[in-house]
C-alpha positions as CSV (number, residue, x, y, z in Angstrom):
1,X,0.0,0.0,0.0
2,X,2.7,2.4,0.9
3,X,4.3,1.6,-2.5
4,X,1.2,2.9,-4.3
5,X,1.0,6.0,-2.3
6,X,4.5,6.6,-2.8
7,X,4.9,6.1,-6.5
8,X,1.3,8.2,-7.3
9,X,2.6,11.1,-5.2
10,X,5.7,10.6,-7.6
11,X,4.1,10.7,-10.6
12,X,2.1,14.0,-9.2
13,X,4.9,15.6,-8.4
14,X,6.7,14.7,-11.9
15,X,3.6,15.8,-13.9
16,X,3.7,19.2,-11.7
17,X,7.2,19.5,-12.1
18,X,6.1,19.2,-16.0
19,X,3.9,22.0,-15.5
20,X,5.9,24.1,-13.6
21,X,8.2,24.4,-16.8
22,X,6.2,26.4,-18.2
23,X,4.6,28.4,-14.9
24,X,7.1,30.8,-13.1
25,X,6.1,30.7,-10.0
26,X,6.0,26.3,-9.8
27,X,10.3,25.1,-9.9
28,X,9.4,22.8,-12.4
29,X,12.9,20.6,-12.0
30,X,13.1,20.4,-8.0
31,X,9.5,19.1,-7.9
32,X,10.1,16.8,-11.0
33,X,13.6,15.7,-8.3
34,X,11.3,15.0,-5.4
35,X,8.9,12.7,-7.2
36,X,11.9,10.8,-8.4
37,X,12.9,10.8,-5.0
38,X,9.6,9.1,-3.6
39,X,9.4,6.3,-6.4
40,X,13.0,5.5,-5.5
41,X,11.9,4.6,-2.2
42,X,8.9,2.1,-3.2
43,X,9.8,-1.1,-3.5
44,X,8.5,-1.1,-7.5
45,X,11.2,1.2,-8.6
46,X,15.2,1.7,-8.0
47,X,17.5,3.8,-9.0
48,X,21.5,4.4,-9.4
49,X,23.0,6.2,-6.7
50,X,24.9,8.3,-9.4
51,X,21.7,8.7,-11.7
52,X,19.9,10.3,-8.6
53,X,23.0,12.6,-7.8
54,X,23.6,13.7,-11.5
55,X,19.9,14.8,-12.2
56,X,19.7,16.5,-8.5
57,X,22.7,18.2,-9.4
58,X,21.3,19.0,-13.3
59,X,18.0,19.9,-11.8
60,X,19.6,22.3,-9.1
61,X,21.9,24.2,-12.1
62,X,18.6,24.3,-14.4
63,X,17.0,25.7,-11.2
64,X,19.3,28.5,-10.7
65,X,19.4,29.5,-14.4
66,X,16.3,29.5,-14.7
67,X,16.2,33.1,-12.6
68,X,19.4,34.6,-14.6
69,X,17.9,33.6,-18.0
70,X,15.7,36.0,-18.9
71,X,17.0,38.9,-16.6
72,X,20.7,38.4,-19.1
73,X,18.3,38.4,-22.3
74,X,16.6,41.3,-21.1
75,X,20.2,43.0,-19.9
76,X,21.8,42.1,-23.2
77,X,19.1,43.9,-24.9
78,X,19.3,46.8,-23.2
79,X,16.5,46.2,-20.9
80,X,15.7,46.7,-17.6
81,X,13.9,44.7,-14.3
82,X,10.7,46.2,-15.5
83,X,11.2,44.3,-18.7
84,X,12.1,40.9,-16.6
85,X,9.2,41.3,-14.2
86,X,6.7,42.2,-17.3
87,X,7.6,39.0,-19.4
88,X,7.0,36.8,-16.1
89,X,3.8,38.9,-15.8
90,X,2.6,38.2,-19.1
91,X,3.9,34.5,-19.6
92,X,1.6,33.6,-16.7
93,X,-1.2,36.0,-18.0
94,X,-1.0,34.5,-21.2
95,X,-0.7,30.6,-19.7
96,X,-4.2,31.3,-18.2
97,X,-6.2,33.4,-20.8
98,X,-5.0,32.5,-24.0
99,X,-3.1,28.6,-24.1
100,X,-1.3,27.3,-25.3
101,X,-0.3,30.7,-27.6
102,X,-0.3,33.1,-24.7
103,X,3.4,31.1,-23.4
104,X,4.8,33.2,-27.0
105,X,2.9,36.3,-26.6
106,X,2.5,37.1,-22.9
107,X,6.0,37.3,-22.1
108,X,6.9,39.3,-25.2
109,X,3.2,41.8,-24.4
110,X,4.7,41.9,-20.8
111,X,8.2,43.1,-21.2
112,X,7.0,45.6,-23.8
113,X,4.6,47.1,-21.7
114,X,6.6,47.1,-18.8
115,X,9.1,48.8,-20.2
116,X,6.8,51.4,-21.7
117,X,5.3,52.2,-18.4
118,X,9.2,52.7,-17.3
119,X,8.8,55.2,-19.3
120,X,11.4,53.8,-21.6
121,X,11.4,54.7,-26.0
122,X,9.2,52.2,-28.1
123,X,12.7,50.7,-29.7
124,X,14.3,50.0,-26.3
125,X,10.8,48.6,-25.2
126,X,10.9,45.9,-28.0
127,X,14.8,45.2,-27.7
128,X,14.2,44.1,-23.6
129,X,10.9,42.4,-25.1
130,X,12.7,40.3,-27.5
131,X,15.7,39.7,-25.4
132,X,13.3,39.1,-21.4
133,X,11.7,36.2,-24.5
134,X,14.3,34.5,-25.6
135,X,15.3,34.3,-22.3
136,X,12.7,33.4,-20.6
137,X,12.0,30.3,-23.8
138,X,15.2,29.4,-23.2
139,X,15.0,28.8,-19.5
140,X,11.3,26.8,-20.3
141,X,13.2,24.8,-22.3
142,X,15.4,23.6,-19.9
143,X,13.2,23.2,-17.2
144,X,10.9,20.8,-19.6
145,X,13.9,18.8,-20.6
146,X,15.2,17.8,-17.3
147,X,11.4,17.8,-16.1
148,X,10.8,15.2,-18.9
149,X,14.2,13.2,-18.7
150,X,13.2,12.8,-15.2
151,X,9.9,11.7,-16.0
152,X,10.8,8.9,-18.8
153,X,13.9,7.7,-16.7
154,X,11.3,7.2,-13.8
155,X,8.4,5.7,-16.4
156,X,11.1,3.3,-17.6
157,X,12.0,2.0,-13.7
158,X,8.8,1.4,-13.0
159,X,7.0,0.3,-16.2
160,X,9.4,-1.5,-17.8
């Protein structure tokens, strides 16, 4: 029984860690990590010592770029915080009113109207827009990658 309630609370906490990818204020990779963590512990499912230290580790990185990301897009284009704090803004604006297009437009909407209500020129608006969303994609990227490595290598211990 506690197998069971260990590897659905896994697979929970994978699946949200999934989600979290793509939501800013879920970390995606740490929560993917900890479900890992619990099916390790049923008796269905085990896993290398060093596989479980290398995607903490990989997780952890991913983690911490995932806050530097889209403030160096938005720095190397010449934006500001306002810019940052707009794109995050607007990805999760657009992840609840318009999905699955409003991940591509929210956070570019965000950082330009952020930037514009900094009072900042149109042109250096749409510079820290573009550079806050290439950022920002980047770090989803990564977070849905490790998320999903997690999730196959933990599908594959106890499926197969």
């Amino acid at each position: 029984m506690i197998d069971v309630l260990l590897i659905i609370s896994g697979f929970l906490l994978i699946f949200t860690g999934i989600i979290g990818a793509f939501i800013p204020v879920l970390p995606g990779p740490p929560l993917s990590y900890a479900g890992m963590i619990l099916v390790h512990f049923s008796a269905k499912a085990s896993f290398d010592p060093t596989i479980l230290i290398i995607t903490g580790i990989i997780a952890l990185i991913i983690t911490l770029i995932d806050y530097l990301l889209p403030v160096l897009g938005a720095r190397t284009s010449g934006g500001s915080n306002y810019g940052l704090f707009g794109a995050s803004l607007g990805l999760l604006a657009g992840l609840i009113f318009f999905p699955p297009f409003g991940i591509i437009l929210g956070p570019l909407v965000g950082a330009f109207a952020a930037e514009i209500i900094n009072n900042q020129p149109s042109n250096v608006a749409i510079k820290s827009a573009i550079g806050s969303f290439f950022g920002l994609m980047l770090a989803i990227v990564l977070k849905l990658m490790i998320s999903s490595l997690i999730a196959w290598l933990v599908i594959k211990s106890v499926f197969f």
